[in-house]
N, C-alpha and C positions, 0 to 999 in steps of 0.2 A: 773259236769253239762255237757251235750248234749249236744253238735251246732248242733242242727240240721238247716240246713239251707235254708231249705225245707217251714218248719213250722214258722220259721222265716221269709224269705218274704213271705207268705202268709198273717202272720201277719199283717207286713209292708200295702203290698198293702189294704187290709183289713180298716188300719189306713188311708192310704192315701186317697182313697175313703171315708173314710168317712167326713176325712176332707174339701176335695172340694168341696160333698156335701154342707154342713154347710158354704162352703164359698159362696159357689154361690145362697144359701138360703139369707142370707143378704146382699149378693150383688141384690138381686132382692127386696129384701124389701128396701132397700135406696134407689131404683128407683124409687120403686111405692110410697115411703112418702120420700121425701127429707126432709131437716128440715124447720123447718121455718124461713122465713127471707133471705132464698140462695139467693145469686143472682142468677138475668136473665141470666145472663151468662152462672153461672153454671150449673144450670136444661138445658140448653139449648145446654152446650156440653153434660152432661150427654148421655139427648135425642140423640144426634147426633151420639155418640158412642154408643146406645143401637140400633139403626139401620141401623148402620154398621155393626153389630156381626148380626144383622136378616138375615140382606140380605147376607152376607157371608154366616153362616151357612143356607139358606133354597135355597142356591143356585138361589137366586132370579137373571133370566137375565135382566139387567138393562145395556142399551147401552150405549156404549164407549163415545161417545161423546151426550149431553143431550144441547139441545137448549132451555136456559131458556125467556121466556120473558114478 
């Protein structure tokens, strides 16, 4: 048998992509339908960690210090 090693991580990454896909496909379906019965809690960190990764990734400028009232 050949090692190529070439054709093998190609493979690799090939799998590994496809796998994060597919994760990140139901990680976005367990957002949009939680189960029923979650707690308020939970939907509600969910939410809160799902707009942390927005604003991370969309580079949203959101000031250092925010004055709620």
């Amino acid at each position: 048998m050949d090692n190529n090693l070439y054709a093998l991580e190609t493979l690799v990454a090939i799998r590994l992509t496809e796998a994060r896909a597919e994760a990140r496909r139901l990680d976005l379906m367990a957002l949009a339908h939680p189960p029923k019965g979650a707690p308020v809690r939970r939907r509600l960190g969910m939410a809160l960690i799902a707009l942390g990764e927005w604003l991370r990734d969309t580079g949203a400028a959101v000031p250092a210090r925010s004055v709620v009232q």
